[in-house]
C-alpha atoms as an extended CHARMM CRD file, in Angstrom:
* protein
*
       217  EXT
         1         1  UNK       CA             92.1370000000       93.6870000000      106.0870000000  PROA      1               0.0000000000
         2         2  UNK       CA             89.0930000000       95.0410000000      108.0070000000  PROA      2               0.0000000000
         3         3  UNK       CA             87.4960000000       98.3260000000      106.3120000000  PROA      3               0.0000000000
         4         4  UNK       CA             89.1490000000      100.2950000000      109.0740000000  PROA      4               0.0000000000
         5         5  UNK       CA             92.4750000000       98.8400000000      107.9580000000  PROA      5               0.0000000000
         6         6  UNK       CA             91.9670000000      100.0620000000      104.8360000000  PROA      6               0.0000000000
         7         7  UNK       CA             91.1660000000      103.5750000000      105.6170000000  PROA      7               0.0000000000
         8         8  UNK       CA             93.7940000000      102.9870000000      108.0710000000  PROA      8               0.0000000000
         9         9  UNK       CA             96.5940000000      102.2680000000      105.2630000000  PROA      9               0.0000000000
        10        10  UNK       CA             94.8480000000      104.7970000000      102.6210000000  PROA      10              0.0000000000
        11        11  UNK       CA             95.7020000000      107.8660000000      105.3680000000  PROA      11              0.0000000000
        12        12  UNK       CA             99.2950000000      106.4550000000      105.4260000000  PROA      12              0.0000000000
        13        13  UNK       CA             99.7540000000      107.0930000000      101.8850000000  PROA      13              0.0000000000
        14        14  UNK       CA             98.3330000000      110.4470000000      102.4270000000  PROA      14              0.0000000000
        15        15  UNK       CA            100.3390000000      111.4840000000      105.3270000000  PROA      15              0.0000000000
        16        16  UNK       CA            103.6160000000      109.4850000000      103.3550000000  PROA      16              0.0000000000
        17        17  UNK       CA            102.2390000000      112.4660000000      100.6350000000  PROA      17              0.0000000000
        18        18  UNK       CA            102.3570000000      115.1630000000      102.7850000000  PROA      18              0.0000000000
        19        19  UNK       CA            105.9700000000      114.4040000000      104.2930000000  PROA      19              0.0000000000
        20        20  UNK       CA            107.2830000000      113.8460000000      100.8690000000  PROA      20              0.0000000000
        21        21  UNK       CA            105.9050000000      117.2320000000      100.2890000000  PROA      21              0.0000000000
        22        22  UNK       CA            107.4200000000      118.6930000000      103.0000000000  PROA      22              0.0000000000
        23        23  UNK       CA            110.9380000000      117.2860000000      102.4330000000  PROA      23              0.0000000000
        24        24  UNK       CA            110.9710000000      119.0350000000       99.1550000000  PROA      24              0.0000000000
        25        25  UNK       CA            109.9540000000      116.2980000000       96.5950000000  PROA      25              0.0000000000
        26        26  UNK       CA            108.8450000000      117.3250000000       93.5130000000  PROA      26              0.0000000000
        27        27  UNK       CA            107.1780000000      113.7520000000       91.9080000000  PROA      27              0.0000000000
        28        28  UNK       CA            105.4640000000      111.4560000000       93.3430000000  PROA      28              0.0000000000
        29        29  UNK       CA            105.3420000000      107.7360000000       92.1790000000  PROA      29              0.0000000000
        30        30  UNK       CA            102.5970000000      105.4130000000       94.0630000000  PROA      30              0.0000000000
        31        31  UNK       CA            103.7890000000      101.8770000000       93.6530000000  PROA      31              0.0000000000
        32        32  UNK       CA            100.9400000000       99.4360000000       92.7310000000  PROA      32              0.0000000000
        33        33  UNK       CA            102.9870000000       96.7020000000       91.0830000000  PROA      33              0.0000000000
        34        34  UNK       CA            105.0100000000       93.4740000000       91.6290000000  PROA      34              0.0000000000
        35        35  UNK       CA            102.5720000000       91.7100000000       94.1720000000  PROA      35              0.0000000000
        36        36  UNK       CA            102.4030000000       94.9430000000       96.5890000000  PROA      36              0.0000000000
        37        37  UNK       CA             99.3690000000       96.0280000000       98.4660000000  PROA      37              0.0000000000
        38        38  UNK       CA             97.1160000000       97.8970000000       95.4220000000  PROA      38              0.0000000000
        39        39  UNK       CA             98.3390000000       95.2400000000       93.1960000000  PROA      39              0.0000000000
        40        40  UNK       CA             97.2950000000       92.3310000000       95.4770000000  PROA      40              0.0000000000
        41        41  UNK       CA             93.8050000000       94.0520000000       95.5580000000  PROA      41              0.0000000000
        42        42  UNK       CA             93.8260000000       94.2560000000       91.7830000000  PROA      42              0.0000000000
        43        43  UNK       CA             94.3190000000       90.7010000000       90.9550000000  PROA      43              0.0000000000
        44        44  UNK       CA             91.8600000000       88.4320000000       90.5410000000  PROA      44              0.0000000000
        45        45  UNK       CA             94.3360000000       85.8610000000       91.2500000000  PROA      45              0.0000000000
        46        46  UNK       CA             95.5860000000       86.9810000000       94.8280000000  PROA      46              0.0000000000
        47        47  UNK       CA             91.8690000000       88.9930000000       95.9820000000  PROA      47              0.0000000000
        48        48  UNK       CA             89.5010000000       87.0200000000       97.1750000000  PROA      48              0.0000000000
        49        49  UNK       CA             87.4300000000       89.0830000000       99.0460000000  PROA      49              0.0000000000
        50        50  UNK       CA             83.5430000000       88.8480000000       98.8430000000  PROA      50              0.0000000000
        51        51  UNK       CA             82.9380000000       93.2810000000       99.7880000000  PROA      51              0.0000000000
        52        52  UNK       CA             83.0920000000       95.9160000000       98.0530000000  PROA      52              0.0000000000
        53        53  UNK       CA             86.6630000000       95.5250000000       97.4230000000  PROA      53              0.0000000000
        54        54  UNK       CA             86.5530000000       92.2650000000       95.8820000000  PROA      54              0.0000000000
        55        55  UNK       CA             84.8580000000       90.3410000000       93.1470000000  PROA      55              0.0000000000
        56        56  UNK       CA             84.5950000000       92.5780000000       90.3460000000  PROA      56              0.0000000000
        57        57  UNK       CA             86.9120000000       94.9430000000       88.0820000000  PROA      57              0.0000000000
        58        58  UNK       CA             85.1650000000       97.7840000000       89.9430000000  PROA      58              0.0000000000
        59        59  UNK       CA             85.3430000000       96.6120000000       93.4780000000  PROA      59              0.0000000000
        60        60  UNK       CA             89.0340000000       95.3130000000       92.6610000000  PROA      60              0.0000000000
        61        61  UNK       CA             90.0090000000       98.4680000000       91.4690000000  PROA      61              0.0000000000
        62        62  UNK       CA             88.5340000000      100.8970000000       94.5030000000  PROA      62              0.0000000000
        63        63  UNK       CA             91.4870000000      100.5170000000       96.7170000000  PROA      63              0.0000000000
        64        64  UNK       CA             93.6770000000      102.0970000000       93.9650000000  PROA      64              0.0000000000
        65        65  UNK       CA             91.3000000000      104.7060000000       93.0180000000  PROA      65              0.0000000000
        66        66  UNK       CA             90.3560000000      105.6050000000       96.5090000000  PROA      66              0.0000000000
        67        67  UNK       CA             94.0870000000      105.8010000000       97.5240000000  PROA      67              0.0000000000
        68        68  UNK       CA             94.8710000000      108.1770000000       94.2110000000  PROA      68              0.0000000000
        69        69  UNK       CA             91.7950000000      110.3960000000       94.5080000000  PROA      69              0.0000000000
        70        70  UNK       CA             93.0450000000      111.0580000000       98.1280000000  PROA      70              0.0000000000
        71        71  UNK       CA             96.8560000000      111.7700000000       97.6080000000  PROA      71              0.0000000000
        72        72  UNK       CA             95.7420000000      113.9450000000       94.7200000000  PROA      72              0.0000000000
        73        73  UNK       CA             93.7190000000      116.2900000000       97.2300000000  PROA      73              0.0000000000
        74        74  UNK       CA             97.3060000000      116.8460000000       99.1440000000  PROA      74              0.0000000000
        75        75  UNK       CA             99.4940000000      116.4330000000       96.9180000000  PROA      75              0.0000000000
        76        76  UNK       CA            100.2660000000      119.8800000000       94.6540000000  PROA      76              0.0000000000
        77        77  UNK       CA             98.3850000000      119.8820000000       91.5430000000  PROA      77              0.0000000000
        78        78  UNK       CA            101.7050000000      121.1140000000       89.9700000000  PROA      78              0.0000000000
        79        79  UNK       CA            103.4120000000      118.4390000000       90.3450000000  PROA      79              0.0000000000
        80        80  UNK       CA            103.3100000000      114.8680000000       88.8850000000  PROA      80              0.0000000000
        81        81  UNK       CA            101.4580000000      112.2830000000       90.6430000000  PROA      81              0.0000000000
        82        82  UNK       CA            102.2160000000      108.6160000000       89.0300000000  PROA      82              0.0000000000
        83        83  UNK       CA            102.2430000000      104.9590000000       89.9770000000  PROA      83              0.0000000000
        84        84  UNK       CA            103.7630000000      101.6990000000       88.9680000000  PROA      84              0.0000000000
        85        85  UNK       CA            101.1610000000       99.3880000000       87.9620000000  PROA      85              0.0000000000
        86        86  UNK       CA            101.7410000000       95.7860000000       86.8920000000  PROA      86              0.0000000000
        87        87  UNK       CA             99.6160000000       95.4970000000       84.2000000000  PROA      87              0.0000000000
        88        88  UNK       CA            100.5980000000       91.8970000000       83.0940000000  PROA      88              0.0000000000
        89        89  UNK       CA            100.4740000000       88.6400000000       84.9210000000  PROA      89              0.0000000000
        90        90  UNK       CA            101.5400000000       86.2450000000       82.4450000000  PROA      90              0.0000000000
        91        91  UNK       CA             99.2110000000       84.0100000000       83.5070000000  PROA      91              0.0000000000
        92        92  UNK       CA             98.1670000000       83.0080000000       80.0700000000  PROA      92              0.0000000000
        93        93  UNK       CA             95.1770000000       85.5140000000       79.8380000000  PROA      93              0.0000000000
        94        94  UNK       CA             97.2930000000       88.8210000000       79.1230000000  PROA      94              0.0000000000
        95        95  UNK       CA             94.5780000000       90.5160000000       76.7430000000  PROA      95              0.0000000000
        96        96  UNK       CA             92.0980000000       90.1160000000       79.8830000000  PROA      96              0.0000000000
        97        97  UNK       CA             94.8770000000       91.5540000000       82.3310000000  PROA      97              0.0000000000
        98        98  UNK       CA             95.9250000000       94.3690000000       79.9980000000  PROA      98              0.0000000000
        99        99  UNK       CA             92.0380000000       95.4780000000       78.8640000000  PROA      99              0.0000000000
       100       100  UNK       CA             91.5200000000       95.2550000000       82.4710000000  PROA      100             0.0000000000
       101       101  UNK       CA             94.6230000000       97.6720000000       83.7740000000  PROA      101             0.0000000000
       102       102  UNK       CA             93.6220000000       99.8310000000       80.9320000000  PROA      102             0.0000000000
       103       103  UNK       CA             90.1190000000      100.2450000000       82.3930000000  PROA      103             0.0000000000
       104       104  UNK       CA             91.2450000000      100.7240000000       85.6940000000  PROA      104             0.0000000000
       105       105  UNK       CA             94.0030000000      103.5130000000       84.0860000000  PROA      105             0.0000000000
       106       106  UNK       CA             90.8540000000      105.4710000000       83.0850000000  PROA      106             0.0000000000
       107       107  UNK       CA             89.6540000000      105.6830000000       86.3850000000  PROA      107             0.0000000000
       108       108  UNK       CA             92.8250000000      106.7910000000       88.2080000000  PROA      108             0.0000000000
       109       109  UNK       CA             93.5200000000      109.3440000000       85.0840000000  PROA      109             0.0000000000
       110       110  UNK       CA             90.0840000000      110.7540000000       86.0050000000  PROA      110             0.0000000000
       111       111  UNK       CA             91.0650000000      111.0660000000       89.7150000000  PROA      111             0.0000000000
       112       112  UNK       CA             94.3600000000      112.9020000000       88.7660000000  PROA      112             0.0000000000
       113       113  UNK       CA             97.2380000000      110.1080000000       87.9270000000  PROA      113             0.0000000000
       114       114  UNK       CA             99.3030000000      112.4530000000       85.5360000000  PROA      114             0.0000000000
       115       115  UNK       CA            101.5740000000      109.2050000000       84.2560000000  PROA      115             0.0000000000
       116       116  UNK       CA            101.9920000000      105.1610000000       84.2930000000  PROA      116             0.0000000000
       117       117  UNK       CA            105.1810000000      103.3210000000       84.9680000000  PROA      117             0.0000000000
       118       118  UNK       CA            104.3130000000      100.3940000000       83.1480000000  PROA      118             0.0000000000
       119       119  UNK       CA            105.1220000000       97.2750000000       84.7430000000  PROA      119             0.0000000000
       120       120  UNK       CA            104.9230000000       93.0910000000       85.8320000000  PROA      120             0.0000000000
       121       121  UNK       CA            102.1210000000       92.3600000000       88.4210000000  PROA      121             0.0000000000
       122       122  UNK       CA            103.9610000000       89.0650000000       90.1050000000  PROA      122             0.0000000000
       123       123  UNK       CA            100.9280000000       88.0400000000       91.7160000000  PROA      123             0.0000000000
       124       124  UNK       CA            101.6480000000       84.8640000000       90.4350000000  PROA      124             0.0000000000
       125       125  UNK       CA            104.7250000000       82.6070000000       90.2710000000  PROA      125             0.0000000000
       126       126  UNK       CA            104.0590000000       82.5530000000       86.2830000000  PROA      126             0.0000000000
       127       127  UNK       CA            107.1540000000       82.3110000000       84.3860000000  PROA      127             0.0000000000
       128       128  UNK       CA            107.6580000000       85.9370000000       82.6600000000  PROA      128             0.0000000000
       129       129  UNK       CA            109.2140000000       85.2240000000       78.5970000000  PROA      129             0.0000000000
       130       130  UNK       CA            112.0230000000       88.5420000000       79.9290000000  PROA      130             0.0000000000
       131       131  UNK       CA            113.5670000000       89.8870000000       76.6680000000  PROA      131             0.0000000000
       132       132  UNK       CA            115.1160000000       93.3830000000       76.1990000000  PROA      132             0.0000000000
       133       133  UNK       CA            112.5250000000       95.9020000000       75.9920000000  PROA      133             0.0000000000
       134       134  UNK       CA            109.9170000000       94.0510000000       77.0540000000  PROA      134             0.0000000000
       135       135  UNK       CA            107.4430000000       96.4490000000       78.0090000000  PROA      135             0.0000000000
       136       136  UNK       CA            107.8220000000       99.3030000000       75.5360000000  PROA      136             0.0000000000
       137       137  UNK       CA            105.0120000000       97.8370000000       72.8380000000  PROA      137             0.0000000000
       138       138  UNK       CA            102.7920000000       97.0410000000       76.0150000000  PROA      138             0.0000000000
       139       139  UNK       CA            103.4660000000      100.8160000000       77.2370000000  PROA      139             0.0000000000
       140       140  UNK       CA            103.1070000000      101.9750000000       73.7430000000  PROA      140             0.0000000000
       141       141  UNK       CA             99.5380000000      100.4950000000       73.5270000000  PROA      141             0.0000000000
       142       142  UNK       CA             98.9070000000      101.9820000000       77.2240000000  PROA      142             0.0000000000
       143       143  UNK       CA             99.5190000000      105.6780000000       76.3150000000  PROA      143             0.0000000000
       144       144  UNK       CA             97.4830000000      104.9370000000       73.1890000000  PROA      144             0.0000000000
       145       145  UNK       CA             94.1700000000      103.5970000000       74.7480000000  PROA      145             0.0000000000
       146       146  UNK       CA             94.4010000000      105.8400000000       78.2830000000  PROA      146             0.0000000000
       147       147  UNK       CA             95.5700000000      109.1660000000       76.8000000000  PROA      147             0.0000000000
       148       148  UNK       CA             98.0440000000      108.5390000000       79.3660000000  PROA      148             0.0000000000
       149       149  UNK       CA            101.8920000000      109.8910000000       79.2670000000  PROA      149             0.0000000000
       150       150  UNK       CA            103.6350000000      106.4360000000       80.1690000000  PROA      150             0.0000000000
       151       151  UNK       CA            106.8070000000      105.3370000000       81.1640000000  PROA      151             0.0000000000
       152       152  UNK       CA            108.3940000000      101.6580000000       81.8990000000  PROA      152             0.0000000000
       153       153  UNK       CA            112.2810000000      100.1460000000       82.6470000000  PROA      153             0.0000000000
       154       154  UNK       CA            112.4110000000       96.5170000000       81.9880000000  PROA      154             0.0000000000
       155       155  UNK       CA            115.3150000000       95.3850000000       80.3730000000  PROA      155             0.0000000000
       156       156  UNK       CA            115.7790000000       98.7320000000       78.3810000000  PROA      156             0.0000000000
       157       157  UNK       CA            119.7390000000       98.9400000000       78.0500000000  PROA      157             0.0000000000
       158       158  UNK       CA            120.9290000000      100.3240000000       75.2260000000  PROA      158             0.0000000000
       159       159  UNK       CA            121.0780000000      104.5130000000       75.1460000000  PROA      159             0.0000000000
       160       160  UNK       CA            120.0430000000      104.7780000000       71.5000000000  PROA      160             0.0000000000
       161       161  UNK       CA            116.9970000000      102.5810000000       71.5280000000  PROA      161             0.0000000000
       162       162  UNK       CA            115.7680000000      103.7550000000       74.5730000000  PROA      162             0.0000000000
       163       163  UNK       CA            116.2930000000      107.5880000000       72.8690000000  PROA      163             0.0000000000
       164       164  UNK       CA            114.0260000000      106.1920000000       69.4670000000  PROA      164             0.0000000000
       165       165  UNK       CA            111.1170000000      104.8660000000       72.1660000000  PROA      165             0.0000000000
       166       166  UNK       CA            110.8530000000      108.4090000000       73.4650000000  PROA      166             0.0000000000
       167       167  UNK       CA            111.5760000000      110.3110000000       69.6900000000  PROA      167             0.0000000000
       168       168  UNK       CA            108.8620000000      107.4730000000       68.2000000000  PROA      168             0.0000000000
       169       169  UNK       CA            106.1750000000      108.2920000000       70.4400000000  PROA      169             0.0000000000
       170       170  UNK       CA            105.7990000000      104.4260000000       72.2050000000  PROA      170             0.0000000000
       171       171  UNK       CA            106.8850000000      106.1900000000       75.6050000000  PROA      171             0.0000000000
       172       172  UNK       CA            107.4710000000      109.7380000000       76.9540000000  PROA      172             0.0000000000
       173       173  UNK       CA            110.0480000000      108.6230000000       79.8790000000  PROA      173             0.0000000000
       174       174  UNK       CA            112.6450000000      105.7440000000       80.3360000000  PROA      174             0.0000000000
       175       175  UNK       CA            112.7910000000      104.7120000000       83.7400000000  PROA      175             0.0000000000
       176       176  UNK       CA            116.2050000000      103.6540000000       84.6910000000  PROA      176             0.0000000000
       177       177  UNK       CA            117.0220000000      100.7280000000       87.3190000000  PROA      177             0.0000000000
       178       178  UNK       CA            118.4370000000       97.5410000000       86.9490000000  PROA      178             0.0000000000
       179       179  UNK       CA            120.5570000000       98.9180000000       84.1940000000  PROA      179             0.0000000000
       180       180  UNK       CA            121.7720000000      101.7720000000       86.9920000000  PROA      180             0.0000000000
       181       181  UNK       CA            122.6790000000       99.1260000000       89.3730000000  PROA      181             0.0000000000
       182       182  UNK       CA            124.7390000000       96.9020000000       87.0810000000  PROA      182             0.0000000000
       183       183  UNK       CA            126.4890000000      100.4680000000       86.3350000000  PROA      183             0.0000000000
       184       184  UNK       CA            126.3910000000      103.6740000000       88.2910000000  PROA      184             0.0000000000
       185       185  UNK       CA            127.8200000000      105.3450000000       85.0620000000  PROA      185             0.0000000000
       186       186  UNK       CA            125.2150000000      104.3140000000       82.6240000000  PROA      186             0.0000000000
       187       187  UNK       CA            123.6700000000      107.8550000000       82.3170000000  PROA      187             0.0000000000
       188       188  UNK       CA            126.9630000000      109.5940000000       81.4280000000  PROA      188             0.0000000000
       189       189  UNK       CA            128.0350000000      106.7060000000       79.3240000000  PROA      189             0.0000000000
       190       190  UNK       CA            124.4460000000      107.1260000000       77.4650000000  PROA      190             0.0000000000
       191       191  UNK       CA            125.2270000000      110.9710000000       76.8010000000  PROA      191             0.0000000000
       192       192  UNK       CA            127.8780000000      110.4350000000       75.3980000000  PROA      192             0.0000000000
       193       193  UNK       CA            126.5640000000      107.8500000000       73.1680000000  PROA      193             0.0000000000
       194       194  UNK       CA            123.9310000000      110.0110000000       72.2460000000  PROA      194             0.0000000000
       195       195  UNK       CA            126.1290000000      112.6140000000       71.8780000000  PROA      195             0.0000000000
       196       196  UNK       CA            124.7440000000      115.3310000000       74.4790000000  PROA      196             0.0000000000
       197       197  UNK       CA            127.8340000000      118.2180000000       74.5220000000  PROA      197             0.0000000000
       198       198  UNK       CA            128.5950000000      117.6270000000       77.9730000000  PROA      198             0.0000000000
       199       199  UNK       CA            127.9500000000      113.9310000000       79.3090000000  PROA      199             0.0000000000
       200       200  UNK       CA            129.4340000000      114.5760000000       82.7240000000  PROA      200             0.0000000000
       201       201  UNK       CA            126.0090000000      117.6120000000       83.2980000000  PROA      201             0.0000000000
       202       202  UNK       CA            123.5990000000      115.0000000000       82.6420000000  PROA      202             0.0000000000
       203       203  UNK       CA            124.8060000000      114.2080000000       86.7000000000  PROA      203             0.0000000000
       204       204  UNK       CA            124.2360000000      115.9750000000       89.6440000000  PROA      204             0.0000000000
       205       205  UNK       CA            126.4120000000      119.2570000000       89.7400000000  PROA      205             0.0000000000
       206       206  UNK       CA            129.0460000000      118.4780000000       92.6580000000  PROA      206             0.0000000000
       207       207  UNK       CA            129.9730000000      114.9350000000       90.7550000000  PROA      207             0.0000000000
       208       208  UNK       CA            129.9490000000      116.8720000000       86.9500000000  PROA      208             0.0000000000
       209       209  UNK       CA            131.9220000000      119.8690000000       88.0620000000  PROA      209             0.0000000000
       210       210  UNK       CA            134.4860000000      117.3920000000       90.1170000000  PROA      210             0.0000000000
       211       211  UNK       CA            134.3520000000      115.1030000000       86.6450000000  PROA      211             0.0000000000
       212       212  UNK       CA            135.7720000000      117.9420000000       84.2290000000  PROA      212             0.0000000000
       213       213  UNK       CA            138.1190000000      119.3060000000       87.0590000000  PROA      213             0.0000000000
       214       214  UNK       CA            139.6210000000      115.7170000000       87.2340000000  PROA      214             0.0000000000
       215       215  UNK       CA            139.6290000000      115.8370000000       83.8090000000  PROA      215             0.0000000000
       216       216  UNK       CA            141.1830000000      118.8560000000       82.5720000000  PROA      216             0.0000000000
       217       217  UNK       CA            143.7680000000      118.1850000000       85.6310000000  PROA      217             0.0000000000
């Protein structure tokens, strides 16, 4: 990418902002993980540049800052502005990944990130050790260093532990994905686990009123 490609791409996200804005969103999540654009300029293992954007933690990281600082000045200050950020490789150097996505955390915080979906870079073909709940201690340790609310989703299944990460302070959100495509009725399945008085209202009104109609019927 030429500098004027990046500018380019940086006023996409900022016009992207500004429809989203218009459509009636009220959150906006950046996505700088899994091998996309701001992650690819983050790693040391897939930048290679020799400009301002490359070489260092600083230079790798001004892509990601510049593209935050500027959806921040149009997107509403009253509403959350977050990204997904791989902050592991797996490469075999994970404290130097993680110290370094803290760092660059920091900055973006300072620029107006409100919250971290904490996830995988995949800038390499590493193998990743998957296990269920992966990510929580790694988000946990986030929140702790950045002063950062921070969320994550990998392989978080079951209803009750995911409730104990929030009520234990190691995240403030579970992000639900892979687990909602496996089964569109996890969220009503998890109220009920968790015993919320009305499982089918933790769904959007038209399918929870047509729910208890079908039910009581």
């Amino acid at each position: 990418m030429t500098l004027a490609d990046i500018r380019r791409v940086q006023q996409d996200f900022v016009a992207a902002a500004k429809r989203a804005h218009e459509a009636g969103f009220k959150w906006l999540e950046l996505h700088f993980a899994h091998g996309f654009l701001a992650q690819s300029f983050l790693s040391k293992h897939s930048n290679a540049r020799d400009d301002a954007y490359g070489g260092s933690l600083e230079n790798r990281a001004r892509f990601l800052v510049e593209t935050v600082a500027a959806v921040r000045q149009v997107w509403p200050e009253e509403f959350p502005l977050t990204a997904r950020l791989g902050v592991l490789e797996f490469d075999g150097d994970d404290g130097a990944n993680l110290a370094e996505s803290i760092d660059v955390l920091k900055r973006l915080k300072a620029h107006g990130l409100d919250l971290v979906d904490v996830g995988i870079g995949f800038s390499t073909m590493s193998p990743v050790p998957w296990a269920p709940n992966m990510l929580v201690p790694v988000a946990g340790q986030v929140r702790s260093e950045t002063g950062l609310p921070v969320a994550t989703s990998w392989l978080i299944a079951d209803a009750k532990q995911a409730d104990g990460f929030v009520r234990d302070g190691q995240l403030d959100l579970v992000m639900v994905a892979r687990r909602l495509l496996d089964n569109p009725h996890w969220p009503q399945q998890a109220a009920r686990q968790l015993g919320v008085a009305k499982p089918s209202w933790v769904l959007p009104t038209p399918y929870a009123y047509w729910l208890e109609s079908w039910a009581a019927a």
